[in-house]
C-alpha positions in Angstrom: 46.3 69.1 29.3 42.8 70.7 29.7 40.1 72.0 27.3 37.5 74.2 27.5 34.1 72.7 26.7 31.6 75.4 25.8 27.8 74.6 24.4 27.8 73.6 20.7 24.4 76.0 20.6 26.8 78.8 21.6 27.6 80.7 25.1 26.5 78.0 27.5 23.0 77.8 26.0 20.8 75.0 24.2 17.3 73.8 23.7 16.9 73.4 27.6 15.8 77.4 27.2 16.9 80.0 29.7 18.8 77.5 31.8 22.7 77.5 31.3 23.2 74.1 29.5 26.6 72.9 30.2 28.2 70.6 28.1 28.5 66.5 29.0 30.4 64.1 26.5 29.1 62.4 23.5 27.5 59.1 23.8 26.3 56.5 21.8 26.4 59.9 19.4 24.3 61.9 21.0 25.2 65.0 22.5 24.9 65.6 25.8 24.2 68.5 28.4 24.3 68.3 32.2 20.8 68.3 33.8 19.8 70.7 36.5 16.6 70.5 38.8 15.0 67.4 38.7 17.4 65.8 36.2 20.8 66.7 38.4 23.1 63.8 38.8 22.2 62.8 35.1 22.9 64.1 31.1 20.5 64.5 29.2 20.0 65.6 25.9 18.9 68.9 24.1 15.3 68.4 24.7 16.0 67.5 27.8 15.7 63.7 28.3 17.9 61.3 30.0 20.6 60.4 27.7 20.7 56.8 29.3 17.2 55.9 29.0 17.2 56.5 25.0 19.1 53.4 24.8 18.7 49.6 25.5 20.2 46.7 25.7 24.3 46.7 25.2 23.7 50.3 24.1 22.1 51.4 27.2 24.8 49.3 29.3 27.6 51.1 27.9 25.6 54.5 28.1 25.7 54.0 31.8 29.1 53.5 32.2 30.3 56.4 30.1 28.2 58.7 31.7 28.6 57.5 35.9 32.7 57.2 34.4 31.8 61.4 33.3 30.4 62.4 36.8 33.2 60.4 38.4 36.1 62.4 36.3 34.5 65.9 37.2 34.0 64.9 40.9 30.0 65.4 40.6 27.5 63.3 42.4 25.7 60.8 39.7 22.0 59.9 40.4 22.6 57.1 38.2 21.8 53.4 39.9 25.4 52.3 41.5 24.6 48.6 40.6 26.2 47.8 37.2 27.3 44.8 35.5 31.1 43.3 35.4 32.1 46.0 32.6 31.9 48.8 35.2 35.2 48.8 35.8 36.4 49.3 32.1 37.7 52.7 31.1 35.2 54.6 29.0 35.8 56.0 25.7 33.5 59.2 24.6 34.4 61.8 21.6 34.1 65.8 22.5 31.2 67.4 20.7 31.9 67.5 16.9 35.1 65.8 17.0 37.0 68.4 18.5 38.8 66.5 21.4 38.1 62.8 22.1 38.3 61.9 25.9 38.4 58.4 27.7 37.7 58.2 31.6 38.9 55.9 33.8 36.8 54.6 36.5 39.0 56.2 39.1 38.4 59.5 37.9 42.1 60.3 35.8 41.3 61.3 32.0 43.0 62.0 28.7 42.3 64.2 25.8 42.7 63.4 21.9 42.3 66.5 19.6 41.2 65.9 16.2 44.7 65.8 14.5 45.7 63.1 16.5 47.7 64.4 19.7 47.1 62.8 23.0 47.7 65.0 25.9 49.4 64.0 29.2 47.1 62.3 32.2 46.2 64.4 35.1 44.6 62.7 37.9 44.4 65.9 40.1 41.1 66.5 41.8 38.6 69.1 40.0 37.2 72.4 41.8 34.7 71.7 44.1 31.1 72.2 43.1 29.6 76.3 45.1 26.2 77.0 45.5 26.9 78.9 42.0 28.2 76.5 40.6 27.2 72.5 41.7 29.2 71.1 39.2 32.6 72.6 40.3 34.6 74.3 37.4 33.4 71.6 34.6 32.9 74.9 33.0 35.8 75.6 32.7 38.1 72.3 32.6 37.5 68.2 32.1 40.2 66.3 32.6 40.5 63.5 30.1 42.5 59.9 29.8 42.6 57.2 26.9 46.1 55.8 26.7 46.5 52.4 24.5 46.4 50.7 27.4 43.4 51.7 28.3 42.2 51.0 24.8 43.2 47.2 25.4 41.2 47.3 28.7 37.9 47.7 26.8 36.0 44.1 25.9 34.8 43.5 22.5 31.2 44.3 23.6 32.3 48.2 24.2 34.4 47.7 20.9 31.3 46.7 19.3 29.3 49.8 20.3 31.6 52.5 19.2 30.6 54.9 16.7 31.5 55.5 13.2 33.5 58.9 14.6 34.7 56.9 17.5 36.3 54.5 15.6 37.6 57.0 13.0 39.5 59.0 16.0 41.5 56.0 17.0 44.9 56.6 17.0 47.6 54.8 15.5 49.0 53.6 18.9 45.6 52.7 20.1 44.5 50.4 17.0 47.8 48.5 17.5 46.7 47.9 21.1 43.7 45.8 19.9 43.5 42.1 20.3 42.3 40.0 17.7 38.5 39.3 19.2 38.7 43.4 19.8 39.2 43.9 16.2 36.3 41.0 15.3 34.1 43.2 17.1 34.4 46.0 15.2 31.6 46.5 12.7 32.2 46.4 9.2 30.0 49.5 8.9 32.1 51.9 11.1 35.7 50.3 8.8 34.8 52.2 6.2 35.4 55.5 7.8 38.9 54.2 8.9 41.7 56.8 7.7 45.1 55.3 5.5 47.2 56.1 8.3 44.8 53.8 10.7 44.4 51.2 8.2 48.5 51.2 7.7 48.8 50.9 11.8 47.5 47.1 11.9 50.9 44.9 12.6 51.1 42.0 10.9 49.9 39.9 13.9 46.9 41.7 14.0 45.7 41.6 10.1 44.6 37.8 10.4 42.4 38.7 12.9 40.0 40.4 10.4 37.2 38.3 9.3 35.7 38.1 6.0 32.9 40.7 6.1 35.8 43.3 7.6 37.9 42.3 4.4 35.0 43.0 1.8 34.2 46.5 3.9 37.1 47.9 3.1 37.0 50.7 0.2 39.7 50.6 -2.9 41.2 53.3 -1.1 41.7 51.4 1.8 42.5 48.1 0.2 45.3 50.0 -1.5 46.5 51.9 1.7 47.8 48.0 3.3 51.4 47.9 3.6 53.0 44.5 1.3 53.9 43.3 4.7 50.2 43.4 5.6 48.9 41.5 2.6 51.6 38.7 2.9 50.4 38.4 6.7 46.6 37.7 5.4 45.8 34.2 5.5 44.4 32.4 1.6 40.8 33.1 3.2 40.7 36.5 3.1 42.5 36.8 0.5 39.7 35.2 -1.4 37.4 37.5 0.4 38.3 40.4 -1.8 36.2 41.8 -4.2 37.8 41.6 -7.9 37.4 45.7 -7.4 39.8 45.4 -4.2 42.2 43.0 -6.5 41.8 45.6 -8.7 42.8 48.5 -6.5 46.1 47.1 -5.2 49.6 48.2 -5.9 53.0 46.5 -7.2 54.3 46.4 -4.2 51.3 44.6 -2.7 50.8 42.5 -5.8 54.7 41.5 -5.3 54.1 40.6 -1.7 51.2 37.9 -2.3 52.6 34.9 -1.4 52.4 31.8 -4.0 49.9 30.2 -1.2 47.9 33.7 -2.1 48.4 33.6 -5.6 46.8 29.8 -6.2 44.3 30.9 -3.7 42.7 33.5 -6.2 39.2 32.9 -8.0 38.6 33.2 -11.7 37.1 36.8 -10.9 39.6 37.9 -9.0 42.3 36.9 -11.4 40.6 38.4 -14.5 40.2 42.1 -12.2 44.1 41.8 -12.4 45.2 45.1 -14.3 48.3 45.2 -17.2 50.4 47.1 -14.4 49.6 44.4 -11.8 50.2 41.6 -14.1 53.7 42.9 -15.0 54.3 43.1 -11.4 54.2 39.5 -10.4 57.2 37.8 -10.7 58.0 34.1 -12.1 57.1 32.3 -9.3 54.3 33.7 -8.5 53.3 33.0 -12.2 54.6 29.5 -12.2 51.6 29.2 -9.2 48.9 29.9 -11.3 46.4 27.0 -11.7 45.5 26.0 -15.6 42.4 27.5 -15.0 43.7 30.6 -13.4 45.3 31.1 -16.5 42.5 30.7 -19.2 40.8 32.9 -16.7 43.0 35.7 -18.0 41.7 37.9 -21.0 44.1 38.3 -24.2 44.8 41.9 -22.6 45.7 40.4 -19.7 48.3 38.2 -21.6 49.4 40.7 -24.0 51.0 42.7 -20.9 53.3 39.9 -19.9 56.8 40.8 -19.9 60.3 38.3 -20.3 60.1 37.7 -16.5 56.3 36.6 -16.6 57.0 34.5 -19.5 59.7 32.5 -18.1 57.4 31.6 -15.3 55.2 30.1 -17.6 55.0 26.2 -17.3 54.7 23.6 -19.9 51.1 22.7 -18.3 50.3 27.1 -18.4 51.2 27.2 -21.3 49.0 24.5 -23.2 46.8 26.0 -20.9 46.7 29.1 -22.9 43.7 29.5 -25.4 44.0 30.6 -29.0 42.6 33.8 -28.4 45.4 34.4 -25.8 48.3 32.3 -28.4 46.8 35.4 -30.6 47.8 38.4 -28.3 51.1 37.8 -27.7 53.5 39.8 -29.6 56.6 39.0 -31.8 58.9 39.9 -28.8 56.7 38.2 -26.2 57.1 35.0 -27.8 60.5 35.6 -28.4 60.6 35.5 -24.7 59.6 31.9 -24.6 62.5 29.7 -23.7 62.9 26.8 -26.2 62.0 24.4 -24.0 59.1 26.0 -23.4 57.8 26.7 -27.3 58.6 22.9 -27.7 55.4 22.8 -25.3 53.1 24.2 -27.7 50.6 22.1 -28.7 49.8 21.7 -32.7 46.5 23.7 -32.7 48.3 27.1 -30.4 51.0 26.8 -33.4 48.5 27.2 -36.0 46.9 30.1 -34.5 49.8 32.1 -34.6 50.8 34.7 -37.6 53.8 35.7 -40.0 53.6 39.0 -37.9 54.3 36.6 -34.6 56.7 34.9 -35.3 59.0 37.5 -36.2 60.5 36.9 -33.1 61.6 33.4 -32.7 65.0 32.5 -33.0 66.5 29.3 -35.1 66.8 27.2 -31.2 62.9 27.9 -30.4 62.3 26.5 -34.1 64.7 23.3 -33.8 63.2 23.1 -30.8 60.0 22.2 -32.5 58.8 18.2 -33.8 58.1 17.7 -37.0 54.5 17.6 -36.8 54.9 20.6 -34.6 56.4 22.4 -38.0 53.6 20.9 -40.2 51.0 22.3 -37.5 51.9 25.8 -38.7 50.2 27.6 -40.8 51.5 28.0 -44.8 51.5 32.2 -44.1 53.7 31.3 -41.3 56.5 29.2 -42.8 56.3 31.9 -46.1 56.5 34.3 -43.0 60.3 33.0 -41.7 63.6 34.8 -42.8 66.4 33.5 -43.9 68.2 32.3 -40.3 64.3 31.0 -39.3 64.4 28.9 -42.2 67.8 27.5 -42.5 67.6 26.4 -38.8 64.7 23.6 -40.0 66.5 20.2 -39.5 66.6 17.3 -42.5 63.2 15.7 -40.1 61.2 19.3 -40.1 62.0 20.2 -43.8 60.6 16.8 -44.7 57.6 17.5 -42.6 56.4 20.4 -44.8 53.1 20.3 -46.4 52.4 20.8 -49.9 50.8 24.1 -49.0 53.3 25.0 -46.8 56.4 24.2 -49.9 54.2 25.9 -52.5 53.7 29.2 -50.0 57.6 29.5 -50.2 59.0 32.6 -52.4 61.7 32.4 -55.0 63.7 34.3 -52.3 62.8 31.8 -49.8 63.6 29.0 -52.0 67.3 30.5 -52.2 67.7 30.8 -48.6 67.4 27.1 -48.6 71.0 25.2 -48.4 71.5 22.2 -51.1 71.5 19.7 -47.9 67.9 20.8 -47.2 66.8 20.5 -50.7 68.3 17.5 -50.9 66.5 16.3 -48.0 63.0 16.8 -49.7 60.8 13.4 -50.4 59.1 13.0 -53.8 55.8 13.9 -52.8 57.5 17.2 -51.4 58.9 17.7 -54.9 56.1 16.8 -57.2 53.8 19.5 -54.9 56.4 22.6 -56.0 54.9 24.9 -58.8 56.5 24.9 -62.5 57.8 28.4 -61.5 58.9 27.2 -58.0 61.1 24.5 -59.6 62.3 27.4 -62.4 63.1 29.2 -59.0 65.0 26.1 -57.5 67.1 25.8 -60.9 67.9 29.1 -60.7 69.5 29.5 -56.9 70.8 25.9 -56.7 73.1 25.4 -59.8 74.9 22.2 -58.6 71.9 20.0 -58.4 70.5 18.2 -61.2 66.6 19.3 -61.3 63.6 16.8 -62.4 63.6 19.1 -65.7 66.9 17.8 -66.3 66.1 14.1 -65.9 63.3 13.7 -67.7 65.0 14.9 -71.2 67.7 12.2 -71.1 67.4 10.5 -73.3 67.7 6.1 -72.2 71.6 6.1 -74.1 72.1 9.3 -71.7 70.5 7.6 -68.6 73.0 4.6 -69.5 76.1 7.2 -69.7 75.3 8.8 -65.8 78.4 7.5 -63.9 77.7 5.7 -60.3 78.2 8.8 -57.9 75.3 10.8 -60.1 73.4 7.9 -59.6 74.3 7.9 -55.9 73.1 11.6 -55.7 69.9 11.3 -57.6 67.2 12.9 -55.7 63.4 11.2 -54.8 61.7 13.8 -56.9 64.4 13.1 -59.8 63.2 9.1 -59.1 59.8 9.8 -59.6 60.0 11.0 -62.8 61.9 8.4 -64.3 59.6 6.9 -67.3 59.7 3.1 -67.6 61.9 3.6 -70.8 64.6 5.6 -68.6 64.4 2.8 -65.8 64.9 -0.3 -67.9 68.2 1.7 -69.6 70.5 1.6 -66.2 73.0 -0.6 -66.6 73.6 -3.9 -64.1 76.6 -1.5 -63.0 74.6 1.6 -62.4 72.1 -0.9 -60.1 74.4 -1.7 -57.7 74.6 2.2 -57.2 71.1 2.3 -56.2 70.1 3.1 -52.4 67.4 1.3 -50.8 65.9 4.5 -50.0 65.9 5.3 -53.6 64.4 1.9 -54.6 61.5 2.1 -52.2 59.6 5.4 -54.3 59.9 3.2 -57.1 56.3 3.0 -58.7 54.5 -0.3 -60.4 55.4 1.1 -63.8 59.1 1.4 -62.6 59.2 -1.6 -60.9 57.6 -3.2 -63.8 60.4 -2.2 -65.9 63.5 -3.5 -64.4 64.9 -6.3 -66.4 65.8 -9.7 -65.1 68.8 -8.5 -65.9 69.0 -5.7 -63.3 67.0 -7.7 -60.6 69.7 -10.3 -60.6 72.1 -7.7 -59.9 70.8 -6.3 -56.7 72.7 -7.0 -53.1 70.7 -8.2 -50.7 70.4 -4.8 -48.7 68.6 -3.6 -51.8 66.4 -6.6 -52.3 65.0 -6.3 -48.8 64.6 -2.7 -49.2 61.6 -3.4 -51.6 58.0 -2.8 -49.1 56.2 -5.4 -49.1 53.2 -3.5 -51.6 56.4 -3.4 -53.9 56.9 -7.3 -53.7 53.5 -8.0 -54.6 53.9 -5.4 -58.1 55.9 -7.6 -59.7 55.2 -9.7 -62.5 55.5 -13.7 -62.2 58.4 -13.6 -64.7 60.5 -11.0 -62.9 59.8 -13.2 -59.3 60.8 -16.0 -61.6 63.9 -13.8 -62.6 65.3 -13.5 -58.9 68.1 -15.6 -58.2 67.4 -18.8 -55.8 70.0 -16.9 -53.6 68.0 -13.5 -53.5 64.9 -15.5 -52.8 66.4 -16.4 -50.1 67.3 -13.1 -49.3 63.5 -12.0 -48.9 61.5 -11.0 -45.9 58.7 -12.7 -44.0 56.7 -9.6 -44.9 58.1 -9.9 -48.5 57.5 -13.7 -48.3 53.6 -13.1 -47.2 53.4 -10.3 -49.9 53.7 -12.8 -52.4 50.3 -13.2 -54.5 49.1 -16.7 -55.7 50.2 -15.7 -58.9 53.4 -15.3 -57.9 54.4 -18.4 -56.4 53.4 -20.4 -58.7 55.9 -18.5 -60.6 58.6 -20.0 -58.6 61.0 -22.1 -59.9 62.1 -26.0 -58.5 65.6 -23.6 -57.9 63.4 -20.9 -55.9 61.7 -23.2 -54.2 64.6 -25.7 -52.7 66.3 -22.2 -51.4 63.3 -21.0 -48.7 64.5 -21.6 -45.7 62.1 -23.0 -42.9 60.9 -19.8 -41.6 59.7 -18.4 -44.9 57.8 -21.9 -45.1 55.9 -21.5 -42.3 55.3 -18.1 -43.2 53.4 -19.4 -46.3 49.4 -18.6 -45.8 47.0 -21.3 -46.8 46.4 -19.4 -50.0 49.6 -19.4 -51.2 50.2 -23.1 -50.5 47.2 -24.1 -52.2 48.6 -22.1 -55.2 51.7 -24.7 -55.8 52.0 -26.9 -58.3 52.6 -30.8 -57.9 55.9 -29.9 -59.9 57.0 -27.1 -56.7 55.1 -29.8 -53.7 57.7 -32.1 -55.3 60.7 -29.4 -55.5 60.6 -29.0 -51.4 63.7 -31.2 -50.3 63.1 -34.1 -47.1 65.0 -31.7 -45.0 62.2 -29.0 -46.0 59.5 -30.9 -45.7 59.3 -31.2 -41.8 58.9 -27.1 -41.6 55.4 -27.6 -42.6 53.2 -27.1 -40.0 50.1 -29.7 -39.6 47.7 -25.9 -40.1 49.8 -25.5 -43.0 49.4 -29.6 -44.1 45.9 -29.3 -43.5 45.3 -26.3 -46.2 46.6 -28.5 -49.2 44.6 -30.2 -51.2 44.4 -33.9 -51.4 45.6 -33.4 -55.0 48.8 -31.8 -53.5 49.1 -34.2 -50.8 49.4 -37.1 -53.0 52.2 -34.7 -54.9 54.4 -34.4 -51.8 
């Protein structure tokens, strides 16, 4: 293929005045004309200088050997010194003037021409016409053969690389940037990437991309970040990855965001990871996700979180998602967290629950909920609770409804009250009860029928109280025990007692305690005489202690034992006091020995006696000594 090269000053002439001013190549950016006179054998530029001399150095070295490579191709003798250094032999690779053609000449004369839109033309070694008297430099006039095949692109060492120009670089082809070696691509400046074209930038293989150094990375424009193939990113090793700019995150595609590796992904800064756009952060998939560090995530702005999607979510760890600041808890939506698997809403930690909504939580099902601990439910906040629906709130188990605060019960409407089942009101503690409004417990009356409500208790009457059979006993209700006056607790019957559950004795209050009759004491089983707390124990008078049977003595705890105030035991009777067994002896604190009488020092039986320990002998008086 041959192309004419004609004077960019038009018709052959240029600054050189009069003289015809043919053409040369253009070096180091420079245009060039052949000299004539005392310049022949060189090119020079317009104002006539010697091309090679406006140069030094590396410059001036590859100067030479573009220029003796020029007069070879053409067949012209060069004046140039013949001397050069090792690189002499490397193909040269000059652009046409303008950009029209680019040429590369071999050192044995062959040549091939690049027009600007990219097509190479076919070598041809054959020999130019010779130089006239006319015409000393043969038909160059007229015809230059060219040559730059990929081959002879791989030929050139980094130190030519390095001195190509911006429009050199930019008229690579395709097929010649894929014949670069890695220390050939190093050598490119980060300068002369920028004017690199999309298709160029797409030509790297994958072998070639981790050859790019850092400062190559950060040259590249958006545009060019976002003209890599996905292939390309996933070749680029964690380094230059965190090379980019957060604009170059910022500028990349799904496809590219979906082909960072999870290596990639935990390889991201805080910057880079906040320049992530809504559309790039819907693109990474769950494992990719799950590979974000904690700090990674609290990098991410509440935008950034809002624009998760199901598949996002589910890659969310426990250790993400506690991770996850109240501002962020705060921007997801109903149907985001409705995403959430239960397992991983069980991860939420007390203070992200009570930064959520009503208008959040719209979208949890009853498994995320029963999902939840108890003092997971009593983290949320009372606008929350008021905020579930009727499926929300029947899914609370008997352990969540009893974790509800006061405000969260007294936020509940009367339509919320009626999507309660009986079991879960049943399952409500005293305190729970005694913290509904008067209207709430109208409300209650009115949408739960078959349970007896505390306005019921408290107007029977003690003759009525005495009528209740055992199994409305049985059913009465902590809040309905709390309000029981002292009157109503002294009228149950022995019979009615033994109806009593030991979680049902243990609300009982001092004035209710205080109440029973010796009567009813005696007639409590031993599962409900060691349901009594220890603070219970010690609320008793000295004459209902003294009322106990020896047998329910007995019967006591060591924690009931201890309970026991000095007043109390010496309360006990000769009966009580032959019935503790050996263990609740020694259980006895110095205290409560010194508080027995010579009367109960002389009740303890010879087989008693040995259980006292010599700490224990050593606390009683020398009174009570003399009594034992």
């Amino acid at each position: 293929m041959r192309a004419t090269i004609t004077s960019a000053l038009g018709n052959g002439q240029s600054s050189l005045g009069s003289q015809l001013a043919i053409s040369g190549p253009v070096i180091n950016g420079v245009r060039t004309y052949l000299g004539t006179g005392s310049s022949q054998g060189r090119l020079v530029d317009g104002a006539g200088n010697d091309v090679v001399s406006l140069f030094s150095g590396r410059e001036q070295d590859v100067a030479l050997i573009q220029a003796r490579a020029y007069f070879n191709s053409v067949g012209v003798q060069s004046s140039y010194p013949q001397t050069l250094s090792a690189a002499d032999s490397a193909p040269a690779y000059v652009p046409a003037p303008y950009g029209n053609a680019s040429q590369t000449y071999g050192s044995d004369g062959s040549a091939t021409t690049m027009t600007a839109d990219g097509a190479v033309g076919e070598r041809d070694d054959s020999a130019p016409t010779a130089p006239t008297a006319d015409n000393p430099y043969g038909d160059v006039t007229q015809t230059v053969t060219l040559g730059h095949s990929p081959q002879d692109i791989a030929a050139l060492t980094p130190t030519h690389i390095a001195a190509l120009t911006n429009q050199q670089v930019r008229d690579l082809t395709p097929e010649q940037i894929r014949a670069l070696s890695p220390a050939q691509i190093q050598a490119l400046n980060p300068r002369e990437l920028w004017d690199l074209r999309d298709e160029q930038i797409a030509a790297f293989t994958e072998q070639q991309i981790p050859a790019f150094t850092a400062s190559q990375i950060q040259s590249f424009t958006a545009a060019q970040t976002s003209a890599l193939r996905p292939d390309q990113i996933a070749a680029m090793t964690t380094d230059q990855i965190q090379a980019f700019a957060p604009a170059q995150i910022a500028a990349l595609g799904r496809e590219q965001i979906r082909a960072l590796t999870t290596a990639q992904i935990g390889a991201l800064s805080s910057a880079q990871v906040a320049a992530f756009t809504p559309d790039q952060i819907r693109a990474l998939d769950d494992k990719q996700v799950a590979a974000l560090s904690a700090s990674q995530i609290q990098a991410l702005s509440p935008q950034q979180i809002a624009a998760f999607g199901k598949e996002q979510i589910e890659g969310l760890t426990s250790t993400q998602i506690q991770a996850l600041t109240a501002p962020q808890i705060s921007a997801l939506s109903a149907e985001e967290l409705g995403h959430f698997t239960a397992q991983q809403f069980a991860s939420f930690t007390a203070a992200q629950l009570s930064a959520l909504t009503a208008d959040q939580i719209q979208g949890l099902s009853g498994e995320q909920i029963r999902a939840l601990s108890p003092e997971q439910i009593a983290a949320l906040s009372p606008d929350v609770i008021a905020g579930f629906d009727r499926k929300q709130l029947q899914a609370l188990s008997d352990a969540q409804i009893q974790a509800l605060t006061a405000q969260q019960l007294q936020s509940l409407t009367e339509q919320d009250l009626r999507w309660l089942s009986d079991r879960q009101i049943e399952e409500l503690t005293g305190p729970q009860w005694r913290a509904f409004t008067a209207g709430q417990i109208t409300d209650l009356e009115k949408s739960h029928h078959n349970i007896t409500t505390v306005r019921d208790i408290q107007n029977l009457s003690p003759a009525e109280i005495a009528n209740l059979t055992l199994a409305q006993v049985a059913t009465l209700r902590p809040d309905q025990i709390a309000e029981l006056t002292p009157q109503q607790m002294a009228a149950f019957t022995t019979e009615q007692m033994t109806a009593w559950r030991g979680d049902e004795l243990n609300q009982l209050s001092a004035a209710q305690l205080q109440a029973l009759t010796p009567a009813q004491l005696q007639s409590l089983a031993i599962d409900q005489v060691q349901a009594f707390t220890p603070s219970q124990v010690s609320q008793f008078t000295g004459a209902q202690i003294a009322s106990f049977t020896p047998q329910q003595i007995s019967w006591f705890t060591i924690p009931q034992i201890q309970a026991l105030t000095p007043e109390q035991i010496s309360s006990l009777t000769s009966s009580q006091i032959e019935a503790l067994s050996s263990d609740q002896i020694q259980a006895l604190s110095p205290a409560q020995l010194q508080a027995l009488t010579a009367s109960q020092l002389q009740a303890f039986t010879n087989e008693q006696i040995p259980a006292f320990t010599a700490a224990q002998m050593q606390a009683l008086t020398p009174k009570q000594i003399s009594k034992v």
